[in-house]
C-alpha positions as CSV (number, residue, x, y, z in Angstrom):
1,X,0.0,0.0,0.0
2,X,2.7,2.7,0.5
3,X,5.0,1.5,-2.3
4,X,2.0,2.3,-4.8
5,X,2.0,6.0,-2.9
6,X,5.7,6.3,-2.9
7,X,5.2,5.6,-6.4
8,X,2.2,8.2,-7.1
9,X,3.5,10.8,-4.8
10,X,6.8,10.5,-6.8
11,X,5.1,11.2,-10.3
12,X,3.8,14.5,-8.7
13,X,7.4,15.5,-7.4
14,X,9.5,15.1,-10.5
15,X,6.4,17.0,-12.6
16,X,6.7,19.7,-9.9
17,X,10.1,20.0,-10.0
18,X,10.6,19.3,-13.4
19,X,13.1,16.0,-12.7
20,X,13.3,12.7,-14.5
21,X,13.4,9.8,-12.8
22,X,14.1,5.8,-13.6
23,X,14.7,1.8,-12.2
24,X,17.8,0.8,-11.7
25,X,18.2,-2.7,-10.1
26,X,14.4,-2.6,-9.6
27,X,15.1,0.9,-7.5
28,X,13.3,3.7,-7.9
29,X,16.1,6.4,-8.8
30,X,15.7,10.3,-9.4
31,X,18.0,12.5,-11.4
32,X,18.0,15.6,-9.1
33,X,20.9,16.7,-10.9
34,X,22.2,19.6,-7.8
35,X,25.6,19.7,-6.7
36,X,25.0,18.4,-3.1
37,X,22.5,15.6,-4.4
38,X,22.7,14.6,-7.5
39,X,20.3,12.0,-6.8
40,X,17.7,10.7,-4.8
41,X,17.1,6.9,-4.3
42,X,13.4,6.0,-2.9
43,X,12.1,3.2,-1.3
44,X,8.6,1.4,-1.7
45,X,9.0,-0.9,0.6
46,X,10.5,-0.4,3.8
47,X,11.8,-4.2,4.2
48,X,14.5,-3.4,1.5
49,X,16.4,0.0,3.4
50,X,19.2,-2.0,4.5
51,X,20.3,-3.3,1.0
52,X,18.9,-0.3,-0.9
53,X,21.2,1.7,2.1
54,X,24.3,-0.1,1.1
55,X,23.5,0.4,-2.8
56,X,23.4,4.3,-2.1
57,X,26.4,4.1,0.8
58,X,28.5,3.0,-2.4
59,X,27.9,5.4,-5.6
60,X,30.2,7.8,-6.3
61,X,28.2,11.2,-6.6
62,X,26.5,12.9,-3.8
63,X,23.1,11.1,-3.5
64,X,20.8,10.7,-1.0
65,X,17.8,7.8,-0.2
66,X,14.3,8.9,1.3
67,X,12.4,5.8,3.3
68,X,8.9,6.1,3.8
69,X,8.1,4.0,7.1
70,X,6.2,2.9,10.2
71,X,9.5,1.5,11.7
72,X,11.9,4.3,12.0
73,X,13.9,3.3,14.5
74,X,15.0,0.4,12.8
75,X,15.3,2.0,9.5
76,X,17.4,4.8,11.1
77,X,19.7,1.5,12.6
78,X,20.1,-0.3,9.5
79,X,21.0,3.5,7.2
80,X,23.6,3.8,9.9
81,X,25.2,0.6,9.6
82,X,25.7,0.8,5.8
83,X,27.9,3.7,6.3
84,X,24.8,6.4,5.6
85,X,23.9,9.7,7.4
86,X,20.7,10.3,8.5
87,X,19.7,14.1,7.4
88,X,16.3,14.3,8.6
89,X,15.1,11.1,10.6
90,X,11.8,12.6,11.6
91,X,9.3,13.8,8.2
92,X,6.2,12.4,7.8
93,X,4.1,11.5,4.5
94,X,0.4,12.7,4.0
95,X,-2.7,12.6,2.2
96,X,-5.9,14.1,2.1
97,X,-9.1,13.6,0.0
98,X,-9.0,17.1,-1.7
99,X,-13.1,17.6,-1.2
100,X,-13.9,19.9,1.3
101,X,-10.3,21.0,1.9
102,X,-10.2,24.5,3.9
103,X,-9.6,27.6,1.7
104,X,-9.3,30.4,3.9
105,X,-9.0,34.0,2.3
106,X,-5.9,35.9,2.8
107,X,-5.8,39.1,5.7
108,X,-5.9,42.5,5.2
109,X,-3.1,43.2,2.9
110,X,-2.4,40.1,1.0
111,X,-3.3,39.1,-2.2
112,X,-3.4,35.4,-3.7
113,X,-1.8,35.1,-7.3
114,X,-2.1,31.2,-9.3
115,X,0.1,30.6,-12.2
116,X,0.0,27.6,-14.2
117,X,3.1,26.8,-16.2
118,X,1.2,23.5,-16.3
119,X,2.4,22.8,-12.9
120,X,0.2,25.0,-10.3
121,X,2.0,28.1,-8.9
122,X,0.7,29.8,-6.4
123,X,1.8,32.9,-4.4
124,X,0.4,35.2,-1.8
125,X,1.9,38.6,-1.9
126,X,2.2,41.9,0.3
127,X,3.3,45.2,-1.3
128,X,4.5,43.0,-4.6
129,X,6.9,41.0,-2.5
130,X,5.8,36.9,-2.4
131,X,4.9,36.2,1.4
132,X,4.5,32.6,0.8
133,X,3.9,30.4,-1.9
134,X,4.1,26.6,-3.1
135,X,3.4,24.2,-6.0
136,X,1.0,21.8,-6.8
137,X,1.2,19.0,-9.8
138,X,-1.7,16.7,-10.9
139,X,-1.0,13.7,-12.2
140,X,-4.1,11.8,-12.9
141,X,-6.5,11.9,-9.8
142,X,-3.4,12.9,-7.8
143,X,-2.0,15.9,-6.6
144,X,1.5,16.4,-4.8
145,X,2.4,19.4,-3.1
146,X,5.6,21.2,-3.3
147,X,8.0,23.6,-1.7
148,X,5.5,25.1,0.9
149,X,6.9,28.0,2.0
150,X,6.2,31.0,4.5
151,X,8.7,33.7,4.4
152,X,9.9,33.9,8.0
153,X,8.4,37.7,8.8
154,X,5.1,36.6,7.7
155,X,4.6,33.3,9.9
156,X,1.8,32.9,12.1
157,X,-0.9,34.5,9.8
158,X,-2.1,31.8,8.1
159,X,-0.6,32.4,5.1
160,X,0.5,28.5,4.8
161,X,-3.6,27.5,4.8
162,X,-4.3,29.9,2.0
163,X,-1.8,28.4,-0.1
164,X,-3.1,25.0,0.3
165,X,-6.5,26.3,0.3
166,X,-5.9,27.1,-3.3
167,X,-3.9,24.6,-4.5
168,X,-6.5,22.0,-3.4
169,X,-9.4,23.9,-5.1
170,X,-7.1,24.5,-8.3
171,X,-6.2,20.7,-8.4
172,X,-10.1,19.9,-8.3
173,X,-10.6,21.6,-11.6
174,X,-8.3,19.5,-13.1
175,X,-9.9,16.6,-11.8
176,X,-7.5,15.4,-9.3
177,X,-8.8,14.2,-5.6
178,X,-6.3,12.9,-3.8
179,X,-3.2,15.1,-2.2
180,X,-0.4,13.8,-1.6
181,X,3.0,15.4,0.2
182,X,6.1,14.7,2.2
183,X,6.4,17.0,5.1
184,X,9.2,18.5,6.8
185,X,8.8,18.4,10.8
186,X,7.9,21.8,11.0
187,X,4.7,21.8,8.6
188,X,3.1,18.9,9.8
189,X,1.1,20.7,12.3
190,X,-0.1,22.9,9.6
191,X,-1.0,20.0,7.5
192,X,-3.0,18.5,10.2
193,X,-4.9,21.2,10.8
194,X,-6.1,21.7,7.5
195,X,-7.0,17.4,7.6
196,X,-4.3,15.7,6.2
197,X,-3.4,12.1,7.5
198,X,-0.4,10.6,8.4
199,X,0.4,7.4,6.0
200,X,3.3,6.7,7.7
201,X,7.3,8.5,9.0
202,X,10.1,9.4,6.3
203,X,13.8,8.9,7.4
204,X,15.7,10.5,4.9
205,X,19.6,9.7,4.8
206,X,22.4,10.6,2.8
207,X,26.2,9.1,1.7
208,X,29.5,11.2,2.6
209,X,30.3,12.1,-1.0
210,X,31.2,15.5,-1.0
211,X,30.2,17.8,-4.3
C-alpha cells in the first residue's frame, strides 16, 4: 500500500520539480541533478532499506535515499550501519481527500496570485513581494504538493492555509482528488490542521560524498 504512494507521490514531485526519474536494479532512482544531491534513491518498501542503504552508501556522486516507514527506529539503525547519514530522521508522508479542503481567504493586505506553467503556482503577496507560496502538480487523480513555503516575517498569519486552500481547489478543476506530500517536521502541524493524514514517518539519509 505505501509503495503504490511512494510511487504516485513521486510522479507529482519530479512533474513539480521538473526532474526525471528511472529503475535501476528494480530501484526507484531520481535525477536531481544539484551539486550536493545529484540523486535521490526511494524506497517502496521499507523491508528493503538496509540493501537499498548499502547500494546508495557505495555510488560515487552525492546522493541521497528517502524511506517512507512505520519503523523508523530500525530503519534509522540499519541507514547507519551501511555507512549512511541520517539528514532528517523525523518527516512524515500525507494525504488528504482534496473535497472539502479549507480555503481560507488571505488578511488585510495580501493578495493570492495562481500561475500555471502546467504545474500549479501559487503565491500570496504583500506590497508586490511573495509572502509565501508553493506548488501543486496533478497527475491523474493525484495531486502532490511542493515547496510550501512561508517567508519567515510573515509566519503565524495563516498564510501557509491559504496556499493549500488554493492549490486544493485548483487541483479539483483538473480533476484530481487525492493530495499527496512529504512533510518536513515543521509543517506537519499545519498540514494537520487543514485534515491531512499521516500514512506513515520518512527517514531520509544521505552518503558522505562531497560535491
Amino acid at each position: 500500500m505505501i509503495g503504490e504512494l511512494v510511487e504516485r507521490w513521486h510522479r507529482g514531485w519530479i512533474a513539480a520539480d521538473g526532474l526525471t526519474s528511472e529503475y535501476r536494479d528494480g530501484y526507484l532512482v531520481v535525477h536531481v541533478n544539484r551539486s550536493h544531491r545529484v540523486f535521490e534513491w526511494i524506497a517502496t518498501d521499507d523491508a528493503e532499506s538496509g540493501a537499498l542503504a548499502g547500494v546508495v552508501a557505495t555510488t560515487e556522486e552525492p546522493s541521497w535515499l528517502s524511506i517512507p516507514t512505520h519503523s523508523p527506529e530500525k530503519v534509522i539503525a540499519e541507514v547507519e550501519a551501511a555507512g549512511l547519514v541520517v539528514a532528517r530522521p523525523d518527516e512524515t508522508f500525507m494525504r488528504r481527500a482534496l473535497a472539502g479542503h479549507p480555503a481560507p481567504e488571505p488578511p488585510a493586505g495580501y493578495q493570492v496570485e495562481i500561475t500555471r506553467d502546467p504545474v500549479i503556482k501559487v503565491q500570496v503577496l504583500a506590497d508586490g513581494e511573495v509572502a509565501a507560496g508553493g506548488l501543486m502538480a496533478v497527475v491523474g487523480k493525484d495531486a502532490v504538493a511542493h515547496r510550501i513555503e512561508t517567508a519567515e516575517t510573515h509566519r503565524r498569519r495563516g498564510l501557509g492555509s491559504v496556499v493549500m486552500g488554493a492549490l486544493a481547489r485548483e487541483a479539483m478543476t483538473d480533476g484530481a482528488t487525492t493530495g499527496l506530500l512529504f512533510s518536513s517536521t515543521d509543517g506537519v502541524h499545519l498540514y494537520r490542521s487543514l485534515g491531512w493524514e499521516k500514512i506513515s514517518d520518512l527517514v531520509v539519509a544521505r552518503n558522505e560524498v562531497s560535491a
